[in-house]
C-alpha positions in Angstrom: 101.1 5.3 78.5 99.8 7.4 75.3 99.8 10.6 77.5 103.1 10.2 78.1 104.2 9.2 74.6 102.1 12.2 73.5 104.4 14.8 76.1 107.3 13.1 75.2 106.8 13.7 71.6 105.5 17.7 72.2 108.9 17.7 74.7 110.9 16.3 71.4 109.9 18.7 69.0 110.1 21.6 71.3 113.7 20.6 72.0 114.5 20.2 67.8 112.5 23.5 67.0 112.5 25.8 69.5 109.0 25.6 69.4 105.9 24.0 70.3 104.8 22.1 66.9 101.2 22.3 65.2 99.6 20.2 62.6 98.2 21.0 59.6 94.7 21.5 61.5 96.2 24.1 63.3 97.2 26.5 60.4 95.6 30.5 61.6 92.2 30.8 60.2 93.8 34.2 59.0 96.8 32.8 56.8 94.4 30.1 55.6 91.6 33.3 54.2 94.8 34.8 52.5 95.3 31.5 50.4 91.9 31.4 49.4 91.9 34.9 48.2 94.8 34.4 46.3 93.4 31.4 44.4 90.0 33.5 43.7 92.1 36.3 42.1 94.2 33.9 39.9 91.1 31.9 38.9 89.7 35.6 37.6 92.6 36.5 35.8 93.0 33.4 34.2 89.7 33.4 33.6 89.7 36.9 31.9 93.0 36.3 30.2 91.6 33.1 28.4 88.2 35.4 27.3 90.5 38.0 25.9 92.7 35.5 23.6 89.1 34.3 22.8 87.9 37.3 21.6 91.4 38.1 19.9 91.2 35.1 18.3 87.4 34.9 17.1 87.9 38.9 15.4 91.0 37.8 13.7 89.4 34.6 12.2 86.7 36.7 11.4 89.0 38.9 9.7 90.6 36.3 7.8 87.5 34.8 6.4 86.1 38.4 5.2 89.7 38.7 3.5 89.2 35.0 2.0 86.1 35.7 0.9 87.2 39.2 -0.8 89.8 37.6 -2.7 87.8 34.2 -4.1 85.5 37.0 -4.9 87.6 38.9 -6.8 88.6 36.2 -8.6 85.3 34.3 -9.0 82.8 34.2 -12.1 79.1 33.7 -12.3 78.3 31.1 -15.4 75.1 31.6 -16.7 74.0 28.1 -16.5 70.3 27.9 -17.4 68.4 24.6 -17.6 69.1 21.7 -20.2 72.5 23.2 -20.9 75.4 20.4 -21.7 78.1 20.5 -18.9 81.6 18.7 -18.0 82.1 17.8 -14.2 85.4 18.3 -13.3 86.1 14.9 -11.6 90.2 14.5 -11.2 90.5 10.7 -10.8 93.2 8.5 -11.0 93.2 5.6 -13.1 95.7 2.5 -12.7 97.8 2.0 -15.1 97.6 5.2 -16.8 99.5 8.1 -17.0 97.9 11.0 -15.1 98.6 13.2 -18.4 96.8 10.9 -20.8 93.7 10.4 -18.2 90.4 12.6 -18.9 89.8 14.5 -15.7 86.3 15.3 -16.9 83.1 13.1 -17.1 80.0 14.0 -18.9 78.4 15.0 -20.7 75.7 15.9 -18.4 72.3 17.9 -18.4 71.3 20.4 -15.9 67.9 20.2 -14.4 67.9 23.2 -12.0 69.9 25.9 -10.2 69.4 25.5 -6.7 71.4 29.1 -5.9 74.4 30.9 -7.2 76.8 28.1 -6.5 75.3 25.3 -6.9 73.5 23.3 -9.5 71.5 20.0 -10.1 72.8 18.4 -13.1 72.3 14.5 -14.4 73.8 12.2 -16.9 72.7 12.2 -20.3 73.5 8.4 -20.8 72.2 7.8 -17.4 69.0 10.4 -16.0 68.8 8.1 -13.1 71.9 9.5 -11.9 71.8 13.3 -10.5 73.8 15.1 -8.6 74.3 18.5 -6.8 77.7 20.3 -7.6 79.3 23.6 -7.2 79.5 25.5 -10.5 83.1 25.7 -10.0 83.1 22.0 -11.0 81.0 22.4 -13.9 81.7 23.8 -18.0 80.1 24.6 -20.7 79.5 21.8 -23.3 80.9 23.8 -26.8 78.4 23.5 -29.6 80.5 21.1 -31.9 80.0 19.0 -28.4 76.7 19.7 -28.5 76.1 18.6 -32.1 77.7 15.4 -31.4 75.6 14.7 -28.4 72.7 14.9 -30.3 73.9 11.9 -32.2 74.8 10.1 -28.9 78.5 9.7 -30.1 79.7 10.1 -26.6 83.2 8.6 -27.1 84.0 11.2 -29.6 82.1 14.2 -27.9 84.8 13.6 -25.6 87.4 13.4 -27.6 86.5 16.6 -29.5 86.1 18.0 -26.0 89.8 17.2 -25.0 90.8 18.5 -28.4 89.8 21.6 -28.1 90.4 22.3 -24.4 94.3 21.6 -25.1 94.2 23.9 -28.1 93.0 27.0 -25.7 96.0 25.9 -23.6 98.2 25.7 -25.8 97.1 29.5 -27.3 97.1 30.0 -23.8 101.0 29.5 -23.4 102.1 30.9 -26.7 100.7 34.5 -25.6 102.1 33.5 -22.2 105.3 33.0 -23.8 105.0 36.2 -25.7 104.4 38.5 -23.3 107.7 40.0 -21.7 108.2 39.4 -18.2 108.5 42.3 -15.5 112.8 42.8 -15.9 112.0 43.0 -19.6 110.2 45.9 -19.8 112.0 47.7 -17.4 114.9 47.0 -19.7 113.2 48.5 -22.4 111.6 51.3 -20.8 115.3 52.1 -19.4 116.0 52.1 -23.0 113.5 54.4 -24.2 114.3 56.7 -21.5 118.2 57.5 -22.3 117.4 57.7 -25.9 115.1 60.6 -24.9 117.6 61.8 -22.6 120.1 61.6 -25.4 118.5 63.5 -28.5 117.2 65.9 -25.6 121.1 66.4 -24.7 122.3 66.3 -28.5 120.4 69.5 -28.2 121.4 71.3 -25.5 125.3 70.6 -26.1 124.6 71.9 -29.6 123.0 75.0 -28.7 125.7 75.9 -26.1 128.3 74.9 -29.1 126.4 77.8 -31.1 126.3 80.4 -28.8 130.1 79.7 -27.6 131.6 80.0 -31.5 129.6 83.1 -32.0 130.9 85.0 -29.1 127.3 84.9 -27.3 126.8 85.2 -23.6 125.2 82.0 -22.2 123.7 83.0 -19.0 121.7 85.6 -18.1 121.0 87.2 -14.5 118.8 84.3 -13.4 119.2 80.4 -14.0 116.1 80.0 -16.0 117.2 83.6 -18.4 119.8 84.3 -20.6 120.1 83.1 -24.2 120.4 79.6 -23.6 117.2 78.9 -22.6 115.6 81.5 -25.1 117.0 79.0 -27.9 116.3 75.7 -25.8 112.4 77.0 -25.9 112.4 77.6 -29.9 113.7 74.4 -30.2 111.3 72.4 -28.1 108.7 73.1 -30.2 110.3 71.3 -32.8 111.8 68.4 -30.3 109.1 66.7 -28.0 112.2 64.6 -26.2 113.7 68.3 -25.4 110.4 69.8 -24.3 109.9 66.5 -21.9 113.6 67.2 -20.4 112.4 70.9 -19.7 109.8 70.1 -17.9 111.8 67.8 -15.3 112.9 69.1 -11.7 116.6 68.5 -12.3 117.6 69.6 -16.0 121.3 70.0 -15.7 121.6 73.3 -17.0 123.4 74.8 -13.9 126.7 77.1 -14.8 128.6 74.4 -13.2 127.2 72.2 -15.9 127.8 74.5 -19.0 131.2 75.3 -18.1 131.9 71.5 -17.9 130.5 70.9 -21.4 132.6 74.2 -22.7 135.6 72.7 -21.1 134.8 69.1 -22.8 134.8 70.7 -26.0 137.7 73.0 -25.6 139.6 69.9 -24.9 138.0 68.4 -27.9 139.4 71.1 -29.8 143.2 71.2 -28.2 143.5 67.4 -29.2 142.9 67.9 -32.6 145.0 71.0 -32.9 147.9 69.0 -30.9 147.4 65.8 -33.8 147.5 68.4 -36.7 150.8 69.8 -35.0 152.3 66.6 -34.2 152.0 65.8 -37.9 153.7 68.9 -38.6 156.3 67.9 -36.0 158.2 71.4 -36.0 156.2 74.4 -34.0 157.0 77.9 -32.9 155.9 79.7 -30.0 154.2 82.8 -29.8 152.6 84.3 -26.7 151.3 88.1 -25.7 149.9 89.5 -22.2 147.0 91.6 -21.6 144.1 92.6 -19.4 140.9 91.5 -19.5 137.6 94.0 -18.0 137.7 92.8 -15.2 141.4 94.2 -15.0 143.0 90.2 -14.4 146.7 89.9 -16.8 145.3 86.9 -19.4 148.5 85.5 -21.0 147.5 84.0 -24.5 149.5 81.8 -26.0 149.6 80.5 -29.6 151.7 77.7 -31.8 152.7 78.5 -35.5 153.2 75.5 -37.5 153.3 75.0 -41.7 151.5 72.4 -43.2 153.0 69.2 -44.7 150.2 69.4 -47.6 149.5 72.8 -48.7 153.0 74.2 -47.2 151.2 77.1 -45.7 151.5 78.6 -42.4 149.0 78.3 -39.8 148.8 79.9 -36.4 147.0 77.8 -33.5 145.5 79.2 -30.4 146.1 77.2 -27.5 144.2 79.2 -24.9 144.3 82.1 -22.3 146.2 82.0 -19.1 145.6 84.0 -15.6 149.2 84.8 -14.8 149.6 85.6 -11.3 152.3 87.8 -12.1 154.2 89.6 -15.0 157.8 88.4 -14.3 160.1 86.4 -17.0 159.9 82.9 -14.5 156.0 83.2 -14.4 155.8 83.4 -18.0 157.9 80.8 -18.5 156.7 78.6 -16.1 153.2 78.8 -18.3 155.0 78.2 -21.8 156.3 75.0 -20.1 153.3 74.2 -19.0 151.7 74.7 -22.2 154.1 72.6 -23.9 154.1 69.9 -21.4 150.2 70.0 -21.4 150.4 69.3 -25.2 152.5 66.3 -25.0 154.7 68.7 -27.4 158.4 68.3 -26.8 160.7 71.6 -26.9 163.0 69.7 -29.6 160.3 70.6 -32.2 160.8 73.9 -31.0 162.1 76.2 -33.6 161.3 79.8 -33.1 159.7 82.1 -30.1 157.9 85.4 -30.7 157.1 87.4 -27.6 156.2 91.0 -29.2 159.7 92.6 -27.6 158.0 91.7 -24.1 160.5 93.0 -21.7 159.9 90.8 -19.2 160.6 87.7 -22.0 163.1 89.1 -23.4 165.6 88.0 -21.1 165.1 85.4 -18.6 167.5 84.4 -16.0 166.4 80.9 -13.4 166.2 82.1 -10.0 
């Protein structure tokens, strides 16, 4: 009866399958070789993977210990303790009922007997020898000699005291120069400060000089940037003017032509606006204007105002600046007396009298 239940079953699976079905007993010797291999290769890895982070991690704690040990060096200061000097041992404890402000966090005074190496020390109470103990010298200060004095006469309540005293007088010195002392944004502040006066007085120069050689007539620049007159009188002048020598010797100097013909314009401006005040005091103007040609064979127009002075009642003649005229006909010409005048902020109301030189071209002037 087993025999058959045994076929029966092997027919049933056969039938569900499609094939004839095997135990777990029955698994290839081949496919069962493969398994095992591939467990042996993951057991290495893993096993050299977890060696690796081991070693990664053991050279980086190394590394961070030498760089702890670097900077509590840095830091760190040998006392010269020697033996039967008074000492303090820092011991921070907290006393119910009182204020952690008001409690002493150091005991002593106590004696030291030996030094066992460069950190540590042996050290025992002076009201009690029976009591020693081995401390780092970190833990461990001087006794002062008013201290010491006191000791001598075994008035331990008031060697303390004094103690106290005068370890919250260094602290408070301590904070006062703290105080004192500007912080980082401060002196920046004021270093920013020194630095434009420098560049100020060192600029107070160099506008001046360019104001000299531009009301005498001089030429400015020479055939290079660092030639010419400007920087012949910038020279004698530095060796009067440290600020000025200092801005000579920087990389960027601002002495380009771009720059000098700014600071000519600036004070060509300067000039117009106190010529157009003194005008518009003596409200009534005249016009007077010329052409001619330059060197460099360019038609300059120049054009002038001719006022009389409230005050002294004498006539004056302003000169208001050259003009490149594009062209010599009578709507150019105008075109640039308007322009002058509206420049100005001077109204032709004001206007009382034109003088052209019997210029043909303004002599009669018909709009297009």
């Amino acid at each position: 009866m087993r025999a058959g239940r045994r076929a029966a079953g092997r027919r049933a699976c056969r039938r569900a399958a499609g094939r004839r079905g095997r135990a777990g007993a029955t698994i290839p010797a081949r496919a069962r070789a493969r398994d095992v291999d591939m467990h042996k290769l993951y057991q290495m890895w893993l096993r050299k993977t977890m060696q690796d982070n081991h070693e990664v991690v053991a050279d980086m704690n190394k590394k961070a210990a030498k760089r702890m040990k670097a900077y509590y060096d840095k830091n760190a200061t040998l006392l010269p303790f020697l033996e039967g000097d008074l000492v303090y041992l820092y011991y921070p404890r907290r006393v119910t009922g009182i204020s952690a402000k008001l409690t002493t966090r150091w005991k002593g005074p106590s004696k030291v007997i030996n030094l066992i190496n460069d950190c540590n020390a042996r050290i025992e109470r002076v009201d009690n020898p029976s009591k020693k103990l081995i401390v780092h010298i970190d833990r461990i200060a001087r006794c002062p000699a008013e201290e010491a004095n006191v000791n001598k006469q075994d008035d331990l309540r008031n060697a303390s005291l004094l103690f106290v005293h005068l370890y919250h007088r260094d602290s408070a010195e301590f904070v006062i120069n703290a105080l004192k002392r500007q912080s980082v944004d401060n002196q920046l502040v004021v270093q920013l400060k020194e630095e434009q006066q420098k560049a100020s007085i060192a600029q107070e120069e160099i506008i001046g000089t360019i104001r000299s050689l531009a009301r005498s007539g001089q030429a400015i620049r020479g055939h290079e940037n660092t030639g010419g007159n400007l920087y012949i009188f910038l020279e004698e002048r530095a060796l009067r003017c440290p600020e000025l020598a200092d801005w000579l010797k920087r990389r960027d100097k601002w002495l380009g032509g771009d720059i000098q013909n700014e600071i000519i314009e600036i004070m060509a401006h300067m000039v117009q606006r106190k010529l157009i005040k003194k005008i518009n005091k003596s409200q009534f103007f005249a016009l007077m204007a010329d052409g001619t040609t330059d060197i460099s064979g360019e038609e300059q127009f120049c054009t002038a105002l001719r006022i009389v002075d409230p005050e002294s009642l004498t006539p004056e003649e302003l000169f208001m600046g050259l003009y490149n005229s594009p062209s010599g006909t009578a709507a150019t010409l105008h075109r640039i007396c308007r322009d002058v005048l509206t420049r100005s902020g001077l109204s032709t109301d004001n206007l009382r009298g034109h003088c052209f030189d019997g210029a043909a071209s303004c002599h009669v002037w018909t709009p297009e």
